[in-house]
C-alpha positions in Angstrom: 0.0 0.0 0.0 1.5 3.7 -0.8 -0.2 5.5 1.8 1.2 4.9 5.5 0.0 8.3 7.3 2.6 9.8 8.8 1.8 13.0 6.6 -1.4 12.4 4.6 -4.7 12.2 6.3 -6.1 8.5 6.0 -9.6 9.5 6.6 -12.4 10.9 4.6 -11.7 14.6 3.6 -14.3 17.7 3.8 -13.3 20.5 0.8 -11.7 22.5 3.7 -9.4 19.1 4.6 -8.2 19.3 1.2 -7.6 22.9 1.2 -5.8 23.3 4.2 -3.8 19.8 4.1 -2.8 20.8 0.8 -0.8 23.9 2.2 0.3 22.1 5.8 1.9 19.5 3.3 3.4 21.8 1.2 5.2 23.3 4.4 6.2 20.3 5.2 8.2 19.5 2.0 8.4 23.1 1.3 12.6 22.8 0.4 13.2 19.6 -1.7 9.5 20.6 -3.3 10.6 24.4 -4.4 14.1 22.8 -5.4 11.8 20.6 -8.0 9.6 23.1 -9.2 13.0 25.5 -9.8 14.8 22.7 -11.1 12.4 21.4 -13.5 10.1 24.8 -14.5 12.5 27.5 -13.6 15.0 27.6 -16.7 12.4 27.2 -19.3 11.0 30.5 -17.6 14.0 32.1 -18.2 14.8 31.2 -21.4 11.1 32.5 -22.6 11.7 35.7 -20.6 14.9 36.7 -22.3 13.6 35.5 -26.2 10.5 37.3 -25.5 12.8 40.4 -24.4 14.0 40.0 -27.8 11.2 39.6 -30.0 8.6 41.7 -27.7 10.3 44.3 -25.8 6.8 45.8 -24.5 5.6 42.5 -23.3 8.5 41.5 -21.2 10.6 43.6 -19.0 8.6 46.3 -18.3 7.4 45.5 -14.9 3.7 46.4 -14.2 3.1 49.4 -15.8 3.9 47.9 -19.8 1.2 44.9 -18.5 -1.1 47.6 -17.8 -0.7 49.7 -20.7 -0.5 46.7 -23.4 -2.3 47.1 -26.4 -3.9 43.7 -27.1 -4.9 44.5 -30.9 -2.2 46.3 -31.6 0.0 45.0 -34.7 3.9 44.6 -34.5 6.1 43.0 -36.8 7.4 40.3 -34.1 3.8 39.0 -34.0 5.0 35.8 -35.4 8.1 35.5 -33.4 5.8 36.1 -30.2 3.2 33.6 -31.3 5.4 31.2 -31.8 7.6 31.7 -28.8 4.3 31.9 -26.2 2.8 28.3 -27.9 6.4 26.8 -28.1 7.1 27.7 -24.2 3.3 26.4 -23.1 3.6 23.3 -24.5 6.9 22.4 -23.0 5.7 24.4 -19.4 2.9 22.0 -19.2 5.0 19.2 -20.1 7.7 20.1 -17.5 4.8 21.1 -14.9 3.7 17.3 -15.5 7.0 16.3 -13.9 7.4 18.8 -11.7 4.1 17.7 -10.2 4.4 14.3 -10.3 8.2 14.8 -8.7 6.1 16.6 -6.0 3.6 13.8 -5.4 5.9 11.3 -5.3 8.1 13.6 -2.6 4.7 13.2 -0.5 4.2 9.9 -1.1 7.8 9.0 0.1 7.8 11.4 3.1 4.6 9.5 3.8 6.1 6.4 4.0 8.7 8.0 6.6 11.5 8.1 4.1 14.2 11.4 3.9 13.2 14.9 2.3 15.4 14.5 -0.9 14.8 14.9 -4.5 16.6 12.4 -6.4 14.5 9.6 -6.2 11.1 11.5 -6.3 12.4 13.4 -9.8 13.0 9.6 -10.7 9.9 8.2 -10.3 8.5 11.4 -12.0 10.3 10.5 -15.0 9.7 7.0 -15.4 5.8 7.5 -15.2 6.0 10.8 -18.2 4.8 9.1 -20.5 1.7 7.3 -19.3 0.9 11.0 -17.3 1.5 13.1 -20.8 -0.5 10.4 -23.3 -3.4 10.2 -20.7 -3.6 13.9 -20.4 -3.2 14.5 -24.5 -6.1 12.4 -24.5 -8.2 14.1 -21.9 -7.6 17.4 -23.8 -8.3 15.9 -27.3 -12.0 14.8 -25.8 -11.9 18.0 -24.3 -11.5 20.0 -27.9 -14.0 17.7 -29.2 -16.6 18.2 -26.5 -16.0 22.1 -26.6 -16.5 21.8 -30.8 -19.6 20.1 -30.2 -20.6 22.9 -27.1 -19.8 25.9 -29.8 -21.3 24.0 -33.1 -24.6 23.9 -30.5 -24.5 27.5 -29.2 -24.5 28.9 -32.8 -27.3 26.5 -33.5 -29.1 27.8 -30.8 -28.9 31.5 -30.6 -30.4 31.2 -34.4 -33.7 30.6 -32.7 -34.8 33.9 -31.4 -35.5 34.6 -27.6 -35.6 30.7 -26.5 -32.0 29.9 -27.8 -30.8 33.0 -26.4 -32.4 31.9 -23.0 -31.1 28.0 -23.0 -28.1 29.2 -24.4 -27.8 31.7 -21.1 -29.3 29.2 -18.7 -27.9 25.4 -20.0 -25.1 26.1 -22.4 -23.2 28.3 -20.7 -23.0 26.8 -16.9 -22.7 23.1 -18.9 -19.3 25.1 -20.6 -18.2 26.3 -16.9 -18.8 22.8 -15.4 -17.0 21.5 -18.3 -14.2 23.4 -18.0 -14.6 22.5 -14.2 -14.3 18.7 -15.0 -11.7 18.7 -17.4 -9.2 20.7 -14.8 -10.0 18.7 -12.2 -9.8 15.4 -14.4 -6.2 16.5 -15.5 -5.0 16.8 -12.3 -5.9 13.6 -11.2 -3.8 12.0 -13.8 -0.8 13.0 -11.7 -1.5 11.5 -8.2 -3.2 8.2 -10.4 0.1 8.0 -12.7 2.4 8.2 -9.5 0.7 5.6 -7.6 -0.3 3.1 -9.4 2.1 3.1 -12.2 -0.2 1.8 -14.8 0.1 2.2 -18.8 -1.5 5.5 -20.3 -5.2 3.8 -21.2 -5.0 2.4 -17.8 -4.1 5.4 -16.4 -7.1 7.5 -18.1 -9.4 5.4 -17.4 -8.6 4.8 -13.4 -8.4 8.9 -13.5 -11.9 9.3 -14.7 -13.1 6.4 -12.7 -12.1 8.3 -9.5 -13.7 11.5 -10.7 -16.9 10.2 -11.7 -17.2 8.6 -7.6 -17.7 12.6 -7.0 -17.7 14.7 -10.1 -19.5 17.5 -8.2 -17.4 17.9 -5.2 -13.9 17.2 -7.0 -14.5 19.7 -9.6 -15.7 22.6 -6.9 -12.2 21.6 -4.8 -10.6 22.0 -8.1 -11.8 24.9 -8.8 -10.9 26.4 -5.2 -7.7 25.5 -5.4 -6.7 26.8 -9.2 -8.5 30.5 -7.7 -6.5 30.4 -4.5 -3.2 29.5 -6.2 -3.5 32.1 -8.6 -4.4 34.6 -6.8 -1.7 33.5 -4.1 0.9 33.2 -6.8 -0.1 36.5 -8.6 0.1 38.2 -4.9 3.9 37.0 -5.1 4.8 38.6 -9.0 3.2 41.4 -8.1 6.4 42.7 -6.1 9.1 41.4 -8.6 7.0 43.4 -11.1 7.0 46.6 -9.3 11.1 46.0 -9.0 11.5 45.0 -12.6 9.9 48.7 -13.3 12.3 50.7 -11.8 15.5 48.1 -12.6 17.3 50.1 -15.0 18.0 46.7 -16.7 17.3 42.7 -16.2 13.8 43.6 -15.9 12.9 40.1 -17.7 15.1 38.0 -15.4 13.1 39.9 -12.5 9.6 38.8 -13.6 11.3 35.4 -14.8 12.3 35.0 -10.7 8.5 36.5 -9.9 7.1 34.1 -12.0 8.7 30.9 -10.8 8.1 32.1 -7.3 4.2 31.9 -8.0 5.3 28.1 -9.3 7.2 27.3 -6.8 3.8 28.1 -4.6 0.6 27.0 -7.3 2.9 23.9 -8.8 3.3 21.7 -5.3 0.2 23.1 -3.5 -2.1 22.2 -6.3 -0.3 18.9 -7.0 -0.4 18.0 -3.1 -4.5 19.3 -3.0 -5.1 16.5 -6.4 -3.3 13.9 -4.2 -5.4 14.7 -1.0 -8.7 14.4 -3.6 -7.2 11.4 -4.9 -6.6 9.7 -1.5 -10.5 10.7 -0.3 -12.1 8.7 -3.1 -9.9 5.8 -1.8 -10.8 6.3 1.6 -14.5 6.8 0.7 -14.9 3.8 -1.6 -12.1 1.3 -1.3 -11.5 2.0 2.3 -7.8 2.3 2.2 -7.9 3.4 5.7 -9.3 0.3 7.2 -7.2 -1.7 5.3 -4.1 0.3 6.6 -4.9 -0.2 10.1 -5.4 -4.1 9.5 -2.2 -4.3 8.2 -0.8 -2.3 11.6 -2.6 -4.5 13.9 -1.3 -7.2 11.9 2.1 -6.0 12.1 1.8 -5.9 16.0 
């Protein structure tokens, strides 16, 4: 069995459990887990920062005020360069934050077990279940594109009809869209804590994922939810400074937000990561009783 409660809660889990063990677990792994996130996430942020101080000048390096003042629609002839940069860096930051959280949950998961804070092995174990954790999660998102073409193909359909599609677009369509978008965050995130501990093949690995979501599809996407606004905010709340400095630097500005936006990582990557493994362990506890079965095995043991 993975779980052996010395740090996570073997018991069933209200949505403030989960919010507040995800941050009392983060504290207590706080240095090999930040050493992860800046290991893993931290250089691609600082290679993006300094292209993107290249190719987009007004986007990067100007601290808060060139955020602020950003024309959106305005044309510039980097446009392509920027483009490219932006999708090049976000598919390989969600590919490293796959790691990076998985290095995290298996940090947990080892601490758990009463084993040393140390990275090595956790960043291991990260590695050797990438590709099950990034071919589930391609999946997810492909049925995600494909159920939000369906969504839009229906909305235009609808607000054709005068007054009634216009009102079941308003009162259906659109909180169906938020609950999907709901699901497919929380779904993703349980890829992680599924991938880590049970160290199945990708299908495998899907399909126990959205088996555990759909014991509580309700409740995990609300925790979900709580936890993405909290770490944003939270991690925003930490750029903010390094922004304000990056201002008035009279150069580095991009290496200052680069720093300001790893911080917020090194905060949103482990607590939300730790939150999906606390989620993760509740179903368990709640429908395969995980907890009884650990404390047969103790009384066993004595």
């Amino acid at each position: 069995m993975p779980f052996a409660g010395h740090l996570l809660p073997l018991r069933r889990l209200t949505v403030a459990d989960v919010l507040d063990g995800a941050f009392r677990t983060f504290r207590a792994v706080f240095a090999p887990a930040a050493v992860i996130v800046l290991v893993i996430i931290g250089p691609l942020q600082f290679m993006t920062n300094l292209v993107l101080s290249r190719v987009a000048p007004s986007v990067v390096g100007g601290g808060l005020s060139a955020i602020v003042d950003l024309d959106v629609f305005a044309a510039a002839p980097a446009d392509n360069a920027l483009v490219l940069t932006n999708l090049v860096s976000g598919l390989l930051g969600y590919l490293l934050s796959l790691v990076a959280s998985a290095g995290v949950v298996a940090l947990l998961l080892a601490v758990d077990r009463g084993e040393e804070r140390q990275v090595t092995s956790p960043l291991g174990l990260a590695f050797r279940v990438l590709l099950p954790t990034l071919i589930a999660s391609f999946l997810l998102g492909a049925l995600g594109i494909a159920a939000a073409i369906a969504l839009a193909i229906g909305s235009v359909v609808l607000l054709v009809i005068p007054i009634l599609g216009v009102l079941v677009m308003v009162l259906v369509v659109l909180p169906l869209y938020l609950l999907g978008i709901a699901s497919f965050v929380a779904l993703i995130s349980l890829v992680v804590p599924v991938a880590v501990v049970e160290r199945q093949g990708p299908l495998a690995t899907l399909g126990r994922a959205v088996r555990v979501f759909t014991r509580q599809p309700l409740r995990i996407a609300w925790i979900s939810l709580l936890v993405g606004v909290v770490t944003l905010i939270l991690a925003l709340a930490l750029q903010l400074p390094f922004l304000l400095l990056s201002e008035v630097a009279p150069t580095g500005g991009w290496a200052i937000e680069a720093l300001g936006e790893t911080a917020g990582q090194i905060l949103s990557v482990p607590v939300s990561a730790a939150a999906a493994l606390l989620v993760y362990l509740d179903v368990r506890v709640r429908w395969e009783a995980v907890d009884l079965r650990h404390r047969a095995r103790t009384l066993v043991a004595r």
